[in-house]
N, C-alpha and C positions, 0 to 999 in steps of 0.2 A: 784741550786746545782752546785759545783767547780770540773773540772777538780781533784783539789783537793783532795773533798771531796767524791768523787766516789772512788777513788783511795785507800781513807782511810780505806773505807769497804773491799778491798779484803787483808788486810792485819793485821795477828791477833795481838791483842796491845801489846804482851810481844814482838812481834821481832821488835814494832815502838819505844819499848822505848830502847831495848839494841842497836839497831843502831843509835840511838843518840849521842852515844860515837863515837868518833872517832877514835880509835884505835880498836874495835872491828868492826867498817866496814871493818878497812883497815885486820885485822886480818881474816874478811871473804872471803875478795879479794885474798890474798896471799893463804889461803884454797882452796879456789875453782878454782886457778890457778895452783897448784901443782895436783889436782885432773885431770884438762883439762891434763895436762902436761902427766902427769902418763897414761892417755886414749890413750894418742898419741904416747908416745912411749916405753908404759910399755913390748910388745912384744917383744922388743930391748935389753930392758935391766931389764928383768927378767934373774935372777942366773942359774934355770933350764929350760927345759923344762916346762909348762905347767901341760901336761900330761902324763908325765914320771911317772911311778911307780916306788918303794920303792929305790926313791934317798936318803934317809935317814931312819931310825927308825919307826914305826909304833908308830901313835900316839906322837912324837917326841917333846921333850920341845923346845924352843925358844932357839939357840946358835950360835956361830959366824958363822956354816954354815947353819944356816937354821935359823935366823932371828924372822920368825914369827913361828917354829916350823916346824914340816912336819903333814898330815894326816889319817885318817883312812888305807890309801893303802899305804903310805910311800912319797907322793908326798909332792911337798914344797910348803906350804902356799903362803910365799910370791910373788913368783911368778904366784903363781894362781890367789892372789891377783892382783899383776900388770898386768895380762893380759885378766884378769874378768874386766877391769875400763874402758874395749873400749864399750863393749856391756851396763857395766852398767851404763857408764857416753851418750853416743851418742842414743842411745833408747830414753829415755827420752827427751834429743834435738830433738829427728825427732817428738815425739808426741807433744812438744809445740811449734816447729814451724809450721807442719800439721795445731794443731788446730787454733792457731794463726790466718795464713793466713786465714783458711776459714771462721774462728767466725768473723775477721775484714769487710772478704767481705762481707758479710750476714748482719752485723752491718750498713755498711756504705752505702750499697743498701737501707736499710731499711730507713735510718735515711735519706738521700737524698731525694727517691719518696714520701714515707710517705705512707698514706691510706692504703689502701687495699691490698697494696705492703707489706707494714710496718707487717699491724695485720697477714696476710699471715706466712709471716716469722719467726714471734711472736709464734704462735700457734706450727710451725717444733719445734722451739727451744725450745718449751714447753716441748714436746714430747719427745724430744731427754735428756729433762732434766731428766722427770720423770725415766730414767734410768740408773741406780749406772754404775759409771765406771769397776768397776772391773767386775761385772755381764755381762755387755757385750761384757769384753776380755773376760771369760770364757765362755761366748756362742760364740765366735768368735774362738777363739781353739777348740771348741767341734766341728765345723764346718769346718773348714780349717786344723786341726789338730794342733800341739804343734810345739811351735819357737814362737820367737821374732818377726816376720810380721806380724800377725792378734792379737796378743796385742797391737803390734804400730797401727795398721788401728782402733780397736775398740775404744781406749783411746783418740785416736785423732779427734773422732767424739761425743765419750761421753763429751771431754772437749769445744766444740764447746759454748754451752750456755754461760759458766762463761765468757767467750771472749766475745762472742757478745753480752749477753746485759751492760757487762761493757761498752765497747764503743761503741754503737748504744747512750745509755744515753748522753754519752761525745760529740759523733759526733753532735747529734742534739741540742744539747744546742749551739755549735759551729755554726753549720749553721746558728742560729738564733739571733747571733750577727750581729751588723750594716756594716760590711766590707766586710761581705757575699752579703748582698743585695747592696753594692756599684760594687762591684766587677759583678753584674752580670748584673747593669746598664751602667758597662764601655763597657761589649759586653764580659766578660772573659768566654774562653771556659770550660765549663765541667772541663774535661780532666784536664786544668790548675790550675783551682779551689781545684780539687780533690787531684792534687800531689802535686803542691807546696804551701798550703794553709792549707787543713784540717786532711791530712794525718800527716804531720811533726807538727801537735796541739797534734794529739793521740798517739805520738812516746813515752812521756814518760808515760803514762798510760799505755800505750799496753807493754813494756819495765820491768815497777814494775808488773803487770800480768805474762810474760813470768816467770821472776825468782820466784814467787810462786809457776807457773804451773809446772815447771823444782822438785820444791820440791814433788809434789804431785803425777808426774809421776814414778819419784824413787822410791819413795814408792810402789806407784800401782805394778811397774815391777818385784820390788822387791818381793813382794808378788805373784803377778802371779808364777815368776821363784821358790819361796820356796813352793810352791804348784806342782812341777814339772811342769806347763806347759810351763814355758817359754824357754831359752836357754836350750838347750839340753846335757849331757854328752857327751863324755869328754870338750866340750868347757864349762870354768866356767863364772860363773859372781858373784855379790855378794849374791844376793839372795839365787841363788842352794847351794852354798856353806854355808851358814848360814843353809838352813834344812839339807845339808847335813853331817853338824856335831853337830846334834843333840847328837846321839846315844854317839859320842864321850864326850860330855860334862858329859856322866854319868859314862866315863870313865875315869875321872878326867881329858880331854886335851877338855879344851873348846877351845883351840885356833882356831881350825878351823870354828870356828862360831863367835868366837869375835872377829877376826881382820877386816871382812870383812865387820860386825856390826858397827865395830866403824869408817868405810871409809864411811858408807851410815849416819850415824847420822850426823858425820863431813861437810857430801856438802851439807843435805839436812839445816840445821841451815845456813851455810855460803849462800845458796843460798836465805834461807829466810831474812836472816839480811841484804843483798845487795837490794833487793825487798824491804823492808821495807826502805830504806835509798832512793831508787829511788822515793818513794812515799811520803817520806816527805820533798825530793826536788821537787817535783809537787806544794807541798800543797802550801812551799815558792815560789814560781812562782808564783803563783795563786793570791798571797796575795798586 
């Protein structure tokens, strides 16, 4: 099995065939770059405040001074929007590089020693699989209490397996190529093997992984924080702010649920159509 073909499995076939296109990658790229962009300096240059109360209308349509509307307390969308995109764009980067790093080391130890090392490590990652990610953010707030730290620490442990047996499989197929065993008849150290040999082989597997994982994180967070336990009032993100204009959507102003809805639909598709595009540049490599 190919570098490739591992690759292939973590990425679902409608985002392998719209990233075929190339103007829909490039249209994913320029998405999820105004998104970065916006995370970085939406505090800057958000209109209002934040958390200012009744800077406009209650419930408020969408107009030249209030863009995305204002909400249930008079506050301005848009700006809660822009400055919800730090929390709800960098959370999810801290949980797939978290899991990243650790699933890689755990992979690349395994696939290295092998035996009883390997099944060892096999068996945690079992374990840790057998439990839903969001399950063990919510046991992770129920224990440390509500905020974005113990959903980042719990997601970033529950996402460990999918990381590591993707590349443990990768790793050790690698090892067991003929330049491995040349390399270790010239006298090459460990050390040198590991970094500049088999590590820079799993950069794009691990690469199209991240931007899946970055998808699935969103979501998770997303869901944690509309369930109230994640980011706390008055700081927004997108999730709180989606349950918390529920009530408003039955007041005829969905706005404060849909704009923020359609920022998280927006990065999590642009993230998966770059993922899928890194992955069928693997597959041509491979080939």
């Amino acid at each position: 099995m190919s570098v490739g073909q591992i690759a292939q499995g973590a990425v679902p076939g409608v985002a392998r065939r719209v990233a075929k296109k190339d103007w829909t990658f490039v249209l994913a790229l320029v998405v999820f770059g105004i998104v970065v962009v916006i995370a970085l300096v939406g505090s800057w240059i958000a209109p209002y405040p934040a958390d200012e109360l009744y800077v406009g209308p209650v419930n408020g349509a969408p107009s030249l001074a209030h863009l995305f509307g204002t909400d249930d307390v008079g506050r301005d969308i848009l700006s809660r929007v822009l400055v919800g995109a730090q929390a709800s764009v960098f959370a999810p980067i801290m949980v797939v590089v978290l899991s990243t790093l650790l699933g890689l080391s755990l992979a690349v130890t395994a696939a290295w020693f092998g035996g009883w090392v390997s099944g060892t490590l096999a068996r945690v990652i079992d374990v840790i699989f057998a439990i839903p990610g969001l399950v063990l953010a919510v046991l992770a707030v129920a224990m440390f209490g509500k905020g974005l730290i113990a959903p980042i620490v719990a997601l970033s442990i529950a996402y460990i397996p999918v990381v590591a047996r993707l590349t443990q499989t990768a790793a050790s197929r690698e090892l067991g190529k003929p330049y491995f065993a040349a390399l270790r008849v010239q006298g090459v150290s460990s050390a040198a093997m590991l970094l500049r040999h088999l590590l820079p082989a799993l950069i794009p597997l691990v690469a199209a992984q991240m931007a899946v994982g970055f998808g699935y994180a969103m979501l998770d967070l997303a869901a944690i924080s509309f369930l109230g336990l994640g980011q706390q009032p008055p700081a927004p993100d997108w999730g709180s702010m989606i349950a918390a204009g529920q009530a408003s959507i039955l007041a005829g102003a969905p706005e404060q649920s849909l704009f923020p809805s359609i920022f998280v639909v927006a990065t999590v598709l642009a993230v998966g159509v770059i993922g899928a595009r890194v992955t069928i540049w693997v597959e041509e490599r491979e080939r």
